[in-house]
C-alpha positions in Angstrom: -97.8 113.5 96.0 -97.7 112.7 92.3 -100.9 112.7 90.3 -100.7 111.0 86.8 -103.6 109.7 84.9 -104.2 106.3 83.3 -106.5 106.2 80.4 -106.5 103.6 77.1 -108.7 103.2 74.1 -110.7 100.1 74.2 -108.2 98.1 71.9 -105.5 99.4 74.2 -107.0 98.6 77.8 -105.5 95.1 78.3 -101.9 96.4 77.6 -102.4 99.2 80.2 -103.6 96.4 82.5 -100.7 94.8 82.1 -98.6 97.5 82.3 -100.0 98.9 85.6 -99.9 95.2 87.0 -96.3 95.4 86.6 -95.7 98.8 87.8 -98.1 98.1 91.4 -95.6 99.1 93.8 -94.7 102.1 92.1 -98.2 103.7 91.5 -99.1 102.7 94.5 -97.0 105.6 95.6 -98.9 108.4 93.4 -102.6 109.4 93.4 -104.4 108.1 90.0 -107.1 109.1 88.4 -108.3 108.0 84.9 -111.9 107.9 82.8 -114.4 105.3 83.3 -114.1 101.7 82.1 -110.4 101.9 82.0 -109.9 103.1 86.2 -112.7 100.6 86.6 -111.2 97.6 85.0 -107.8 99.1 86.4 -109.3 98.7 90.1 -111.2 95.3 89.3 -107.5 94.1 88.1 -105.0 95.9 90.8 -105.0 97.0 94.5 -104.5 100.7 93.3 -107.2 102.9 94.1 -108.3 105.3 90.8 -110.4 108.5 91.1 -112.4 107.7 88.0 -114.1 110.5 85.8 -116.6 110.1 83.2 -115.7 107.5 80.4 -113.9 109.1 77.3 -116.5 109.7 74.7 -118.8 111.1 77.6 -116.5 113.9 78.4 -114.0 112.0 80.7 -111.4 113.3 78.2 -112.3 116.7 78.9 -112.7 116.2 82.4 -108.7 115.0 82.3 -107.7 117.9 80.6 -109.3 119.8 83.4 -106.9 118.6 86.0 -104.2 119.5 83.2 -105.3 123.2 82.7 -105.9 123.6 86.7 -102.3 122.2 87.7 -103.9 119.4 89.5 -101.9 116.6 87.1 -98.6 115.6 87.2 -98.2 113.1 84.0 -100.7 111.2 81.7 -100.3 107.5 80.3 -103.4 107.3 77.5 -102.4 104.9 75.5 -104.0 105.4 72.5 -105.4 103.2 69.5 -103.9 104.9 66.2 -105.6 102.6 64.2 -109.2 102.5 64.8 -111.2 106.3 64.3 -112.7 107.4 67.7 -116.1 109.2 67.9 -114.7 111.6 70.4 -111.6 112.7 68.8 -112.0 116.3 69.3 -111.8 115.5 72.8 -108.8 113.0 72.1 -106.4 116.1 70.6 -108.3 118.7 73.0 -106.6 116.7 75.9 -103.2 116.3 74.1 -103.0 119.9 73.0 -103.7 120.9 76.8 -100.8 118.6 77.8 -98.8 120.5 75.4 -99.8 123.8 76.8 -99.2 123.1 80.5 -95.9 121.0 79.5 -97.3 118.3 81.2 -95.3 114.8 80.1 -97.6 112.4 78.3 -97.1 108.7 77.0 -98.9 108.0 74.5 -97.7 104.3 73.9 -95.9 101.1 75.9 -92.7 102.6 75.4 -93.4 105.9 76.3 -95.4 104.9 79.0 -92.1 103.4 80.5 -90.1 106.3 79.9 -92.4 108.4 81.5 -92.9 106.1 84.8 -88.8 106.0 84.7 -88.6 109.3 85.2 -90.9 110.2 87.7 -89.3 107.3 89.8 -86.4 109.3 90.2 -87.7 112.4 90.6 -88.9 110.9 93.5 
């Protein structure tokens, strides 16, 4: 089964909500983790079910990235906020490096994000 990971930056989590609305059928196809607030507003929003891990800044990032480095993740959506500094940036590029390393496929924005989703529906 396909395991990707939904997270957003705060200024980002509405368009993920609305992107995941949109995309219910086919996520509800893969397994789904993502950090905190954003699985739990995900859930509150949806009918998907979303392992949550800690929230960003309080090592959910990391926690992510964990998955990546032990080949338990498939794909990553974090859309991210480019304009606004975030305390746990370390973290941020820690996650996106390890991506990079394990040549997982990330999306970073809306665009991507579709791409991404595209992509692993026909893989399927």
């Amino acid at each position: 089964m396909t395991r990707l990971a939904l997270i957003a930056h705060d200024e980002k989590k509405d368009d993920l909500i609305e992107f995941v609305q949109e995309r219910e059928a086919q996520l509800g196809d893969y397994e789904l983790i993502g950090t905190g607030t954003t699985s739990g507003r995900l859930m509150d929003e949806t009918d998907l079910e979303i392992e949550p891990q800690a929230s960003g800044p309080l090592g959910g990032d990391l926690m992510i990235g964990a998955e990546v480095a032990e080949g338990r993740l498939d794909a990553l959506v974090f859309l991210r906020d480019p304009l606004t500094a975030q305390p746990h940036e370390p973290d941020v590029s820690a996650l996106l490096r390890i991506c990079d390393v394990h040549d997982v496929p990330l999306a970073t924005n809306l665009a991507s994000a579709r791409y991404l989703l595209e992509g692993l529906s026909s893989d399927g």
